[in-house]
N, C-alpha and C positions, 0 to 999 in steps of 0.2 A: 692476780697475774704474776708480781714479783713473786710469791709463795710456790707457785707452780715450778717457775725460774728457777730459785733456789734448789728446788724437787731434779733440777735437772732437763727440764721441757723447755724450749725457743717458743717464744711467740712472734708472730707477724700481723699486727690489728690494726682496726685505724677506731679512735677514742673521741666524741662529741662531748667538748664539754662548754655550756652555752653556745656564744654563738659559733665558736671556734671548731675545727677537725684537727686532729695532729694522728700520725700515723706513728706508733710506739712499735719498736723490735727491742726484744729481750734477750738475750744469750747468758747462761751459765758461763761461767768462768770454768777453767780446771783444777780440782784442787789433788795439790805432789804429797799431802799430809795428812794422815786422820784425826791431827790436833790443830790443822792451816784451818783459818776462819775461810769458812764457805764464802764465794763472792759472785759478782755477776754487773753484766755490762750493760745498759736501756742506753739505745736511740730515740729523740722525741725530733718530730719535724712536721713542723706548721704546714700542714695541706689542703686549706680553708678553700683558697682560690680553687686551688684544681678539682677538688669536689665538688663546687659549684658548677662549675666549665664543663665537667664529666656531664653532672645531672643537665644541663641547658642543650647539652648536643643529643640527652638522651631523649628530652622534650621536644626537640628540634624533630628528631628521629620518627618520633612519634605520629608530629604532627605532619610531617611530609607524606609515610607510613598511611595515614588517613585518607588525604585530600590525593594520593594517586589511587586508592582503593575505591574512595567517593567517585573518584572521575574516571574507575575504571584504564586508568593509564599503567600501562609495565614497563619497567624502569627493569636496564641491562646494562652492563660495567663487560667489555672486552679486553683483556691485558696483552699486547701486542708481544709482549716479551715471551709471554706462555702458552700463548695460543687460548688461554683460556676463559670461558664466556659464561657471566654469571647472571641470571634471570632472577628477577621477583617471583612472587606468588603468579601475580596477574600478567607474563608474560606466559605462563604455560594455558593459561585460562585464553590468550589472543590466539592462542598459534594450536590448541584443541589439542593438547598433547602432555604430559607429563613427566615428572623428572624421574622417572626410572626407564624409559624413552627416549630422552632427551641427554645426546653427548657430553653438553655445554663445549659446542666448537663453533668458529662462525661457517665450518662446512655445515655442521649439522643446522644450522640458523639460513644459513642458503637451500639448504637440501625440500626447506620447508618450504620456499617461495614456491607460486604458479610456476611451470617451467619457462611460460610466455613472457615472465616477469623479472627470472634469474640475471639475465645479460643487464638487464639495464640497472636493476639494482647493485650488484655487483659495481662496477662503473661507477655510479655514483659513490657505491661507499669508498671504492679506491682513491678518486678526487677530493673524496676528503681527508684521508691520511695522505693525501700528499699535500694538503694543505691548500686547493685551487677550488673549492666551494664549502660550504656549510653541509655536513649532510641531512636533509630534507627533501625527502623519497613518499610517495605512496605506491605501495604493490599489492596484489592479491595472496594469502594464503588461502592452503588447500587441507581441510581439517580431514581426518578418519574419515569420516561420514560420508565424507565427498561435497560436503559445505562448500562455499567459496565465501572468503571473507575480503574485505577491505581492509590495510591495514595504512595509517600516517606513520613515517618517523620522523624523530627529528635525533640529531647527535651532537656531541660538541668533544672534539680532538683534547686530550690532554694532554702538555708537554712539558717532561722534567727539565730540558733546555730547551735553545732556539731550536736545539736542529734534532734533536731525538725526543719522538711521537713513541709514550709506553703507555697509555691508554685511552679506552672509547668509551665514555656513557651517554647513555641516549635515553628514550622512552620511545615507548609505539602506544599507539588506540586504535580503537576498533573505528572508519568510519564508514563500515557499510551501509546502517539505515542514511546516514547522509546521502552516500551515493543513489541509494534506490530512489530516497526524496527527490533529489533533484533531476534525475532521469523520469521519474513521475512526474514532476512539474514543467520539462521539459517535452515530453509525451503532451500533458495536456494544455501550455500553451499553443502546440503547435496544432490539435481538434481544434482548439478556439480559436486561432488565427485561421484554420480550414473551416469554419462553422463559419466565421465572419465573413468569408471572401466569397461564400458560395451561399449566403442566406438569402431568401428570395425577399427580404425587405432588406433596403440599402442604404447600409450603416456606415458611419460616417466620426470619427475621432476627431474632435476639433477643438482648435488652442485658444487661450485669450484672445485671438485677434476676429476668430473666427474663419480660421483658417483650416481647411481637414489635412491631418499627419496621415491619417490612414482614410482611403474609402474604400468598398468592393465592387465589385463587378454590378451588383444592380443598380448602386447610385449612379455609376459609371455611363449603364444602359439610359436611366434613367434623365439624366442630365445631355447626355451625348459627349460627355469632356472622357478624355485619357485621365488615369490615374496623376499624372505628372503634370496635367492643365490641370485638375481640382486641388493642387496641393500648394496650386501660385494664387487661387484667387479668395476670397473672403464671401462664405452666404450671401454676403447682403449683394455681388454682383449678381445675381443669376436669381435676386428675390421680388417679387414681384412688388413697384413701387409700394400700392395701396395697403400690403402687409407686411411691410417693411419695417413701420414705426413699432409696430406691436411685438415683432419677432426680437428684434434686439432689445427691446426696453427687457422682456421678458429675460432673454440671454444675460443681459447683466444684472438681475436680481438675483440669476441662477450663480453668476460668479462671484455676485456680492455677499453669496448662504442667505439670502431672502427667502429663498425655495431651493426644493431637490431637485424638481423635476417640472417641468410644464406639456402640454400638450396640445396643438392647432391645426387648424386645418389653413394651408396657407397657398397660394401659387408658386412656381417656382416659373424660368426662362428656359426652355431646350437649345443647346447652341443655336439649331437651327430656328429658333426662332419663337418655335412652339409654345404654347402657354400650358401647364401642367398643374393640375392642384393634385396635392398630397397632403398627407396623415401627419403632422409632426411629431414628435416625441423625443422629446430630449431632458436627458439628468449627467449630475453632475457627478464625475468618479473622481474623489480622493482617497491619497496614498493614505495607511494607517499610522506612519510615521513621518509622513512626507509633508511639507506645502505646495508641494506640484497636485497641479489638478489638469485634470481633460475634462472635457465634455463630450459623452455618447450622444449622437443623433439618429434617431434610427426614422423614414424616410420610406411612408407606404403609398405609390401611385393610387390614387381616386378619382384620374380622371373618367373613367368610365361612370363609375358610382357615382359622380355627378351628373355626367349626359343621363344617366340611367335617372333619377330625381330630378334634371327638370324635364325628361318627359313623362316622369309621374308626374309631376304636377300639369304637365298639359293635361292626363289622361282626366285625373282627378277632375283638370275645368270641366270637361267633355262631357266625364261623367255627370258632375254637379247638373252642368245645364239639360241632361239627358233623363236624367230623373226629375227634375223640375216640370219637365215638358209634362210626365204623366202625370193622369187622374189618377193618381192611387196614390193610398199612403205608403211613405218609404223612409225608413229610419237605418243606421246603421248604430248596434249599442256594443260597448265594451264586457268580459265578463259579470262586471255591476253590476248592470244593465243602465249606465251612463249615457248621454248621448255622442257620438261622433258626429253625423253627416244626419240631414235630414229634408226633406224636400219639402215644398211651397205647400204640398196636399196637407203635409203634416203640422207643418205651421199653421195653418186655416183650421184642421180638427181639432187642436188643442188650443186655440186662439191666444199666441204670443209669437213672442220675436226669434228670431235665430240667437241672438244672443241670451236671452232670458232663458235658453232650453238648454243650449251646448254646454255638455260637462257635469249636465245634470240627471237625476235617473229618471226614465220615460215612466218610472211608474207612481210618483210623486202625482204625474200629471193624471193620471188614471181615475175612471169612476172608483169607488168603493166597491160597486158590485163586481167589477172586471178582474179589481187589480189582484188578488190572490189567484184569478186561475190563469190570468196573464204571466206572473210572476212562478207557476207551477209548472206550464208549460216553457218558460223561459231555461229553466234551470234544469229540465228532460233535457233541450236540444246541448246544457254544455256538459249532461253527464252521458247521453248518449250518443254524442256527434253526429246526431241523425235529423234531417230535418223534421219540425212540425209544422202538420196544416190544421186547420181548425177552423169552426165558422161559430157565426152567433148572430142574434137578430138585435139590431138597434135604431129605433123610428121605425119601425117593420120594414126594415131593410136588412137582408141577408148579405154579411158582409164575409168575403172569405179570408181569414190570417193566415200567413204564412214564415215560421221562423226557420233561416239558414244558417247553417254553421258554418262558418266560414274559420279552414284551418291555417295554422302557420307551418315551418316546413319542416316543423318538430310531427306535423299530424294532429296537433293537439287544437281544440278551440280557442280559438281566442279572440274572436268577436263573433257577433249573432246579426244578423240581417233582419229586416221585419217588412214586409208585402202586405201591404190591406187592400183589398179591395171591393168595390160593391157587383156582388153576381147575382142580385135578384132578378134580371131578367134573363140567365144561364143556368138555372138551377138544374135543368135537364145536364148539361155540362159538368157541371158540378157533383153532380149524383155521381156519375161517372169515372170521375175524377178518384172522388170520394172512396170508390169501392175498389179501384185500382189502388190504391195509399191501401187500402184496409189489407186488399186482397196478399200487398206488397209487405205489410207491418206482420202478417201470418205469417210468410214463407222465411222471413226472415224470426220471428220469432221461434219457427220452429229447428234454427240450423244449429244452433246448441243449448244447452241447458244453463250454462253461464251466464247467457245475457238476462235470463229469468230471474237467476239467482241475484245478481249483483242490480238488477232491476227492482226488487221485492226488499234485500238488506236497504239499498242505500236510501228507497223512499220512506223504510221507515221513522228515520230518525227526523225526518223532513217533514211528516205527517205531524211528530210529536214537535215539532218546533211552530209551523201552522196553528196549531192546534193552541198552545198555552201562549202563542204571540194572539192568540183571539183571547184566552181569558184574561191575560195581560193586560190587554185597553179596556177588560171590562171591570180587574181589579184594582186599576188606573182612576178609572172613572167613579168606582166606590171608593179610592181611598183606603183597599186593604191591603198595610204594609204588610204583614204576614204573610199574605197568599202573593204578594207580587214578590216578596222573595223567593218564596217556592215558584212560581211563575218561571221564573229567570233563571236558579238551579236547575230545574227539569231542561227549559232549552240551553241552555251553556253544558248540561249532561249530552244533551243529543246532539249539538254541535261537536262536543268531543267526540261522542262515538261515531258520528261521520267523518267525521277527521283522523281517526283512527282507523277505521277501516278503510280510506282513499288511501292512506298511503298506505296499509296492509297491503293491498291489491296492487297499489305501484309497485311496491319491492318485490310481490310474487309475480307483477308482469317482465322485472325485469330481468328476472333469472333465467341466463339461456340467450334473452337477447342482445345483451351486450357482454363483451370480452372482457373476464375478467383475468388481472396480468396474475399467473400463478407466480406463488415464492415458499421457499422451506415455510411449514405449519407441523408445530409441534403440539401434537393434537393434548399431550399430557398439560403444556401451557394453558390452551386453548381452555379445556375444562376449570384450571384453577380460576382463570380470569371469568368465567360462566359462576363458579360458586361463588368468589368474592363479591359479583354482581346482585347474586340471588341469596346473598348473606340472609338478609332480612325475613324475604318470604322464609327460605329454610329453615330459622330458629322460631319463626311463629309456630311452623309446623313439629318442631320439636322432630328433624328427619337428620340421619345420620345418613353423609354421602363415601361410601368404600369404593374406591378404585383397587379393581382385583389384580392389576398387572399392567406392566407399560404398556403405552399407547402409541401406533407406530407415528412414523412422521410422514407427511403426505407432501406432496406437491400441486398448490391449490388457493385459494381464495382466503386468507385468515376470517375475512368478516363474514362471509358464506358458512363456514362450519364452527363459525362462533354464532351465527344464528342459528344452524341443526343442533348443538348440544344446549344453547338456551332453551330451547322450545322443548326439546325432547325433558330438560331434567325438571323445566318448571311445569309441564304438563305431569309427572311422576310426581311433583310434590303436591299440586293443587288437587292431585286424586288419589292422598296416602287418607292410609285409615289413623284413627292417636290410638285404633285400641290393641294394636299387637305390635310397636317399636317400630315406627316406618322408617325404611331403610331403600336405600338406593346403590344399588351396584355397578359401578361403567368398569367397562373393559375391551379387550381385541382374542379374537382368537384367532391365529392363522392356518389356514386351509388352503391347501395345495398353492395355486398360484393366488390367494385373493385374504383380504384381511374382516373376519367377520367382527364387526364393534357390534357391542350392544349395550342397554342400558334399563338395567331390569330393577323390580320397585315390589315394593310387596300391598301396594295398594290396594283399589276397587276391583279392577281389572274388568276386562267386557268380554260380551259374551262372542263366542267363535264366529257367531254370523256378522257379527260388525267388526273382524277383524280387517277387514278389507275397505270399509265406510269409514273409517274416521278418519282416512287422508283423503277425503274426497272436500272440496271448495264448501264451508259454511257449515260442515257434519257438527253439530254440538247437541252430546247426549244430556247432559246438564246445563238447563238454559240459564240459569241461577248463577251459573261461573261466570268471571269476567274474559271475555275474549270476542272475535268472531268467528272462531270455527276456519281459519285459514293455515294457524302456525305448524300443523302436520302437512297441509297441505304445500307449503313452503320448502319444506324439509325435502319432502317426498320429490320435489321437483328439483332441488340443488342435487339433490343423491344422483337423481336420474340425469342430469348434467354433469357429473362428475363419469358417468360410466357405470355408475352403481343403480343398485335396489334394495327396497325397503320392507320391511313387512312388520306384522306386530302376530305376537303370541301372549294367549292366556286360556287357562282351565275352566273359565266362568269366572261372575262375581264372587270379589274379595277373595279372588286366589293370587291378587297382583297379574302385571303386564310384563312383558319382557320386548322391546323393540329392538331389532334385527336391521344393521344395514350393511351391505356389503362394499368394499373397495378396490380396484382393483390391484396386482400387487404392480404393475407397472407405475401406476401412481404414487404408490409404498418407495419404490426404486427410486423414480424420481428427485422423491423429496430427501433421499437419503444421501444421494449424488450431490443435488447443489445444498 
């Protein structure tokens, strides 16, 4: 340094030595002589402090620089003296604009407000250079785009004396999603306040005391008080003595966190008078930061529903004594074939008590020789909701059975009736009877081919459960654990595959019959979640699945066409060949208004006259496969539910299949929309 100096050259540095800084200036002297000793002047001055102070405010700088970037805040300095307005980064990011754009004026910082917004923010900001508020504003800006944003400020006056204001810094933030939230939350507790007032069960917000803050209009009806009578008095005035003790024990278990919720059936008092049983149901709402709690009552009228059960239960006596009265046998069974109800004839035939039989199955009681074709015809009337009649000789008396299906208001069975009676000396009658059922079980077998079909599937796996439940007791009886294993496999096999095919047929009965709520289906989804499901089957098969092109999006069912691409791709893999690289192709092609999917396999493939038969109910060309012959048949009916159709293409055996279904494109539209 001094070397340089002597050379003629000033320096201006600052020198770290330990812990110290010192700021060293150097200046040449002038030399009047070419024999004058060269000289030269250093300043040294200790500036430890202020380069710490420098670096802490530039750390300071830093860290403010951060935590407004982190929080999205823009920070802005006004100098009143100059008119001149200086922004951060992240003011030009709030206000949607940039600084070659941007005056730095506070016209230009006004010019940006909503117009709706300008007077009043103005205003505000003037009262605070005069010193008569804080300035603390929110207004709307209006970005390029045509955005609308929210913005908060806040400011705070700076002044170099009392009485002379030379500058403004503030910050602003974005708080529109705030605004939106709370206009959302303000939207929807105002449905729920409309959902409450107007819900036909009458809800009831009730305090420690047992007091309702809030009830609606049905409790209102319900009770006969105005809103402003049920908010002065306590449940327990208008509860009926006898349910009294129970409802409040209950109530403060509920406020003590005993329980959430309880439920009773209790009377209540009508002003007028009236005695009223209802539904209770009450839980307990706590705040998630609060210890304030309410209690929901919600308060469903039953009294009808009671007049209506006890005069079932008179009908029930009527009943009782009315089938008592007859000579006939008369049982009512559950789908077990347990017992419900059963008359005096039936207790004498099987010689025990009402109690000894009730809740038990009628067929325990049964000869040996009866009970399997008792129990065959039992399980016809609950698989085909059709009554049976039947006879048979016992003491040479010709007794005639009759089993009724009796539905609930689903349609579905769910108890069976049982009629015995003895018509030996009506058999003329009988004959008659007889040939009319026959004549009747014809006309009706002949009105579709369905009923044959699922008649023929579903008895047989019934057949095979009969069947090794007889070698069962007889390798029970020998003692061969081996065969009663296999015994019990083979019927737990045929119990599954009736169980499997009951609900096959449910889920094909219920396509079409009930509404399903459509929503975007991204049918490209749809397929991933089909292969990741049929991972396993696929890699046994060693099949490679290419998607030739996107898939549109529909408007529809997700689980509906997550069962048509399961079916379709697992029937292409369970009928690929291993010896030419099985391959499975899904794709869409679009055709004028309508979207052709298809899903082609280089398999078996079938022959042209069966391309029409394998979506038909039970069609299976290989009995050897596991299935029943419904899952094209399922397909073919959601397609045809959606507005579409199906078809299948192939050249012959082992040339592969190619399956064809069409969509409409308004359904395409649809799903593209929402």
């Amino acid at each position: 340094l001094y070397k340089e100096t002597f050379g003629g050259i000033s320096h201006h540095v600052k020198i770290n030595y330990l812990e110290w800084v010192y700021r060293v200036v150097t200046v040449p002297l002038p030399q009047f002589a070419d024999d004058e000793e060269r000289l030269c002047m250093a300043i040294t001055q200790d500036v430890t402090q202020e380069t710490r102070m420098e670096e802490k405010l530039r750390d300071t700088n830093e860290r403010f620089k951060l935590a407004t970037d982190s929080a999205g805040i823009g920070v802005w300095e006004l100098n009143l003296n100059t008119g001149e307005l200086v922004w951060d980064d992240w003011m030009f990011k709030l206000y949607g604009t940039n600084k070659k754009e941007f005056s730095s004026t506070y016209d230009a910082w006004l010019n940006g407000l909503h117009p709706e917004d300008r007077e009043r923010a103005e205003k505000e900001f003037s009262q605070a250079v005069r010193g008569e508020k804080e300035f603390n504003a929110e207004f709307r800006v209006k970005w390029k785009t045509g955005e609308i944003r929210h913005i908060k400020a806040y400011a705070r006056v700076v002044r170099e004396s009392d009485d002379e204001v030379n500058r403004i810094i503030g910050v602003n933030f974005d708080v529109t999603e705030q605004k939106r939230a709370k206009e959302a939350l303000a939207i929807s507790e105002e449905r729920f306040r409309v959902m409450l007032e107007n819900a036909p069960l009458g809800i009831a917000l009730v305090n420690g005391e047992g007091k309702p803050e809030f009830n609606n209009r049905a409790i209102q009806d319900l009770l006969g008080y105005s809103a402003e009578e049920l908010s002065t008095k306590s449940f327990t005035e208008f509860t009926h003595p006898e349910d009294l003790d129970l409802d409040w024990k209950l109530f403060q278990e509920l406020l003590d966190g005993k329980r959430k919720a309880y439920s009773i059936e209790k009377r209540y008092f009508h002003k007028d008078g009236d005695t009223i049983w209802a539904k209770l149901l009450v839980t307990i709402l706590r705040g998630q930061h609060s210890t304030d709690q309410n209690v929901m009552a919600m308060v469903e009228n039953i009294t009808e529903q009671k007049k209506f059960q006890e005069q079932l239960e008179v009908s029930e006596k009527s009943l009782r004594n009315t089938i008592n009265a007859v000579d006939s046998i008369i049982y009512l069974l559950d789908r077990n074939g347990k017992v419900i109800i059963l008359n005096k004839s039936a207790l004498k035939e099987y010689k025990c008590t009402e109690s000894e039989i009730l809740g038990k199955s009628i067929f325990d009681l049964m000869s040996p020789k009866v009970v399997k074709l008792r129990w065959n015809q039992f399980q016809n009337v609950l698989l085909s909701s059709e009554v049976v009649h039947f006879e048979d000789t016992q003491d040479r008396k010709i007794i005639e059975n009759t089993f009724y299906p009796i539905r609930d208001k689903k349609g579905d069975v769910s108890r069976v009736a049982y009629y015995g009676r003895d018509v030996t000396q009506l058999r003329e009658q009988q004959d008659a009877l007889e040939r009319m059922v026959t004549e009747l079980e014809n006309k009706n077998a002949e009105l579709e081919r369905f009923t044959y079909t699922v008649s023929h599937d579903l008895r047989s796996p019934m057949i095979t459960i009969e069947t090794f439940l007889g070698f069962l007791k007889e390798d029970i009886d020998n003692n061969d654990t081996e065969s009663i294993e296999d015994d019990i496999k083979r019927v737990t096999g045929a119990v599954k595959s009736l169980k499997g095919m009951l609900d096959a047929l449910l889920d094909l009965s219920r396509v079409g019959r009930f509404t399903d709520n459509p929503s975007p289906v991204d049918l490209n989804i749809i397929v991933g979640e089909v292969q990741e499901l049929l991972t396993a089957l696929i890699n046994t098969k060693s099949v490679t699945l290419v998607i030739d092109n996107e898939l549109p999006v529909i408007s529809a069912d997700p689980v509906r066409f997550r069962q048509v691409y399961q079916n379709l791709i697992e029937n292409s893999v369970k009928f690929s060949r291993e010896d030419n690289n099985p391959t499975i192709n899904i794709g869409a092609i679009k055709e004028n208004n309508q979207y052709i999917c298809y899903i082609k396999d280089n398999g078996i493939g079938i022959k042209p006259e069966y391309s029409d038969r394998i979506f038909q109910l039970f069609e299976k060309f290989d009995p050897k496969l596991p299935g029943y012959g419904i899952g094209l048949s399922l397909v073919k009916r959601i397609i045809e539910t959606y507005g579409g159709k199906i078809w299948a293409e192939s050249e012959g055996e082992n040339s592969g299949t190619t399956i064809y279904f069409i969509l409409p494109l308004n359904l395409i539209d649809q799903g593209i929309s929402e």
